[in-house]
Structures are given as C-alpha cells and as structure tokens.
N, CA, C and O atoms as a printed pandas DataFrame, in Angstrom:
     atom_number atom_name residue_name chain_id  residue_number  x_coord  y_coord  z_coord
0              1         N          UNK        A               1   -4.704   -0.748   47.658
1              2        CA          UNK        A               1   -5.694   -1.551   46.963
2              3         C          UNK        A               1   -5.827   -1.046   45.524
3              4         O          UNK        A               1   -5.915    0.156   45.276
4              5         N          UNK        A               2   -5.839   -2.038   44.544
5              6        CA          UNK        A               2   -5.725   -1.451   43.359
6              7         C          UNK        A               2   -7.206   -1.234   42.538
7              8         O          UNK        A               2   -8.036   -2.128   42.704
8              9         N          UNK        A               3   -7.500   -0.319   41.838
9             10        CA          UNK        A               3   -8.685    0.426   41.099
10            11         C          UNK        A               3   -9.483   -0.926   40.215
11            12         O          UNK        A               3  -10.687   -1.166   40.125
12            13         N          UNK        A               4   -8.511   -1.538   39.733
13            14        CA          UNK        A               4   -8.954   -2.460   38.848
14            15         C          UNK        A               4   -8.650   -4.070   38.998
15            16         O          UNK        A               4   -7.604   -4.650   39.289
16            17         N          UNK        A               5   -9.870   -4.537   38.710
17            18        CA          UNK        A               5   -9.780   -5.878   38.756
18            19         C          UNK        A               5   -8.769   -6.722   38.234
19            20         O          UNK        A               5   -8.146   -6.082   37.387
20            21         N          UNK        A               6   -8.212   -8.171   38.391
21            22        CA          UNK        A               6   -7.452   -8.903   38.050
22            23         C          UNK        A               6   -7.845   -9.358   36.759
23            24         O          UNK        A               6   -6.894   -9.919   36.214
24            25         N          UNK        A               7   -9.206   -9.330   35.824
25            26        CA          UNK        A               7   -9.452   -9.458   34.977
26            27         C          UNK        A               7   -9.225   -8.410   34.173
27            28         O          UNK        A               7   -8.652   -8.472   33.086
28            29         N          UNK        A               8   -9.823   -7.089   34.871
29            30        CA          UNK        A               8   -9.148   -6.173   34.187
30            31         C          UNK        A               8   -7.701   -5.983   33.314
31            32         O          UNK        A               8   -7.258   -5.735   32.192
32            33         N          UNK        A               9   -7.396   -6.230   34.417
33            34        CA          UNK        A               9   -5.537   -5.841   34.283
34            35         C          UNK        A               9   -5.060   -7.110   33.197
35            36         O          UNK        A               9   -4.198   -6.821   32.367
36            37         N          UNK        A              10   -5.533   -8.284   33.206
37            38        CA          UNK        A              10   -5.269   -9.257   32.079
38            39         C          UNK        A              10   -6.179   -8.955   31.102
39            40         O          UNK        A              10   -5.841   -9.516   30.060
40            41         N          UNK        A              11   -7.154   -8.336   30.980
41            42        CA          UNK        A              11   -7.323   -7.979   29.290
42            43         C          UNK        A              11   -6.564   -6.829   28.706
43            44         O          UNK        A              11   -6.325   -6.606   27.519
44            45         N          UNK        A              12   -6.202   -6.077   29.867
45            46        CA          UNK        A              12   -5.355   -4.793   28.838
46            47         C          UNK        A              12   -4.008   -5.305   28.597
47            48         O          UNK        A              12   -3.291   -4.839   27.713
48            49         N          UNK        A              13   -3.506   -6.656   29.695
49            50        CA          UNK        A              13   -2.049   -6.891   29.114
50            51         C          UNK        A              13   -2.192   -7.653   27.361
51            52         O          UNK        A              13   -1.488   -7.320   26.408
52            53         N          UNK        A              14   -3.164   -8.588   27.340
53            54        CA          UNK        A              14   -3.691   -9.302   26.351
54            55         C          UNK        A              14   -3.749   -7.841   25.151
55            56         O          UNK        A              14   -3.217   -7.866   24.041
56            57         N          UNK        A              15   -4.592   -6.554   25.779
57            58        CA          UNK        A              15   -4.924   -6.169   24.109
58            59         C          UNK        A              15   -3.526   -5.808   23.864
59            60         O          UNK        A              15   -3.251   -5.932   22.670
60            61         N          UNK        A              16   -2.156   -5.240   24.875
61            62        CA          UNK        A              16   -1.071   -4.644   24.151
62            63         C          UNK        A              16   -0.416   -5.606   23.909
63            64         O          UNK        A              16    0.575   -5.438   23.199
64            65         N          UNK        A              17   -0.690   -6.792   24.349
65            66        CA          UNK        A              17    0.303   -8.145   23.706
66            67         C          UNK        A              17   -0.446   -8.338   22.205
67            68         O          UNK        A              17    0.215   -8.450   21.173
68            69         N          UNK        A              18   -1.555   -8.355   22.225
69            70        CA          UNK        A              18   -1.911   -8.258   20.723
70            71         C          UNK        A              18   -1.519   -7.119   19.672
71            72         O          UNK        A              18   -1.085   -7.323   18.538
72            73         N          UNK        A              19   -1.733   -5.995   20.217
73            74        CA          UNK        A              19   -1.347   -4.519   19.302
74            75         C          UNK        A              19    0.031   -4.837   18.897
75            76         O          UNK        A              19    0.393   -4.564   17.753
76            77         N          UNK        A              20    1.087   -5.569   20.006
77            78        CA          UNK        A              20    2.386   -5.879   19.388
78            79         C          UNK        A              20    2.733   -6.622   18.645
79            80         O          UNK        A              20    3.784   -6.457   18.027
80            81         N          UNK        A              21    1.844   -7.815   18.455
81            82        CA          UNK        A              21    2.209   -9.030   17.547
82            83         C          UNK        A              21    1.330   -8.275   15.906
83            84         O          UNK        A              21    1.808   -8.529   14.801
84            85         N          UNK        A              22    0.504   -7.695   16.006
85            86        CA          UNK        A              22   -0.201   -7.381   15.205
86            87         C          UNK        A              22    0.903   -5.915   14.425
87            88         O          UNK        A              22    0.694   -5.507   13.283
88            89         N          UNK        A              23    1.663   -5.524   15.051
89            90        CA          UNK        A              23    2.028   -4.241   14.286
90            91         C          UNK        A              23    3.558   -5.028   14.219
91            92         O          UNK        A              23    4.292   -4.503   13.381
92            93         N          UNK        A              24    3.958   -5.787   14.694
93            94        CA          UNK        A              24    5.304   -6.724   14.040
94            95         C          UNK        A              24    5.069   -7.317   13.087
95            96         O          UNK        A              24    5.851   -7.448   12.146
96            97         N          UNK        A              25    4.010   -7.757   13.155
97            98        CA          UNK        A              25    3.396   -8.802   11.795
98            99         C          UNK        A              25    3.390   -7.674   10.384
99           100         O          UNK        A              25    3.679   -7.969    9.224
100          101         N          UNK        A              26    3.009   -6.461   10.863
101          102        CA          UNK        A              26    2.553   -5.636    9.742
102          103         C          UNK        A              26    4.090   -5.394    9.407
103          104         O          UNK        A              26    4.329   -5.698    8.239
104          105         N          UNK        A              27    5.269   -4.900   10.155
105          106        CA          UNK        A              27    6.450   -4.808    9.994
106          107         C          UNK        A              27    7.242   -5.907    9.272
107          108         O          UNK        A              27    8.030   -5.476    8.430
108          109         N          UNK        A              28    7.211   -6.783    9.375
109          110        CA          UNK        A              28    8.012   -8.075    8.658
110          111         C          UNK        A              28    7.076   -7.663    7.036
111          112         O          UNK        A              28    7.591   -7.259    5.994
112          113         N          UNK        A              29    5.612   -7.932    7.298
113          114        CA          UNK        A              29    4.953   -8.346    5.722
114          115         C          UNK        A              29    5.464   -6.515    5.139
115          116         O          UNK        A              29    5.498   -6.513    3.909
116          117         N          UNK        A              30    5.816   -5.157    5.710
117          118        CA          UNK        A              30    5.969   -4.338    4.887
118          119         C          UNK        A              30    7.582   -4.329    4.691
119          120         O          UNK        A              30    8.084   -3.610    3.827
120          121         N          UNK        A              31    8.306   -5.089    5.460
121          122        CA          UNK        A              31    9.920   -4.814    4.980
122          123         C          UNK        A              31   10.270   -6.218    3.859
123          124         O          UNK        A              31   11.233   -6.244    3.092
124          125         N          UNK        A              32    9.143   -7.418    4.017
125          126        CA          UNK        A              32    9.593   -8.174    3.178
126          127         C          UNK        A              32    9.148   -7.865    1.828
127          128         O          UNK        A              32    9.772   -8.180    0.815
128          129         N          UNK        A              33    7.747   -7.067    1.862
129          130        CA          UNK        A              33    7.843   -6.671    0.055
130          131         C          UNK        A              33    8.369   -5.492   -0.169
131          132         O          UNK        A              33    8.251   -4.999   -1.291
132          133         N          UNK        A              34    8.786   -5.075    0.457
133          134        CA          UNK        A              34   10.099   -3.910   -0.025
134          135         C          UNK        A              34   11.539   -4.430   -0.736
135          136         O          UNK        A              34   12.176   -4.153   -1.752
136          137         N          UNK        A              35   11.678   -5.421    0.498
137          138        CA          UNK        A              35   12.728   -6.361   -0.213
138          139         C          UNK        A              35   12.292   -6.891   -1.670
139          140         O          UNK        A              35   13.010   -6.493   -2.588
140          141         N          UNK        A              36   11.161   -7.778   -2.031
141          142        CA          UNK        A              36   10.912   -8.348   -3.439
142          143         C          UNK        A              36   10.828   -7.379   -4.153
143          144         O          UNK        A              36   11.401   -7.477   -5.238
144          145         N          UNK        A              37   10.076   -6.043   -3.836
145          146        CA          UNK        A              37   10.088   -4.867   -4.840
146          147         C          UNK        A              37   11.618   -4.428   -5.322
147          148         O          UNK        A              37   11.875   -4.370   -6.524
148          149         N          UNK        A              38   12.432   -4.178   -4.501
149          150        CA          UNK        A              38   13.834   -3.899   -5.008
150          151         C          UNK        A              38   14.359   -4.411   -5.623
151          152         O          UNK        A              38   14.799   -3.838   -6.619
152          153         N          UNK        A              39   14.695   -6.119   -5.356
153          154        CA          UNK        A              39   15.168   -7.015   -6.305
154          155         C          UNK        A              39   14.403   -6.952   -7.849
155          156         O          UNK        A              39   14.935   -6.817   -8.951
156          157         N          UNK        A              40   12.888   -7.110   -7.483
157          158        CA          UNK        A              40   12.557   -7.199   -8.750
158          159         C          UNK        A              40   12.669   -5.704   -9.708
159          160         O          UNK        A              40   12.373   -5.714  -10.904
C-alpha cells in the first residue's frame, strides 16, 4: 500500500514536469543570446 495519495503523487509529477520545462526554457533563452552576443 502506498504512503501517498494519488493526488499526491500527481502534483509532484506536475511540479518536476514543470521544474523541466521551466529550466529548458531558461536553457534555449541563455544559449540563444549567447549566440546573438557572438555574432554581434
């Protein structure tokens, strides 16, 4: 029997599905102005 609820267990998949889209997002916006910084 598991410790934690079924709600449980879908908000913590939700917050690391968010922490991931949120720190990819930060990854694209810091490698794409690296890119414009170089060129320019």
């Amino acid at each position: 029997m598991s410790r934690f609820s079924h709600d449980e267990i879908r908000m913590v998949h939700c917050a690391v599905w968010l922490r991931a889209a949120v720190l990819g997002a930060n990854d694209g916006i810091v490698s794409t102005a690296s890119l414009v910084v170089d060129v320019a």
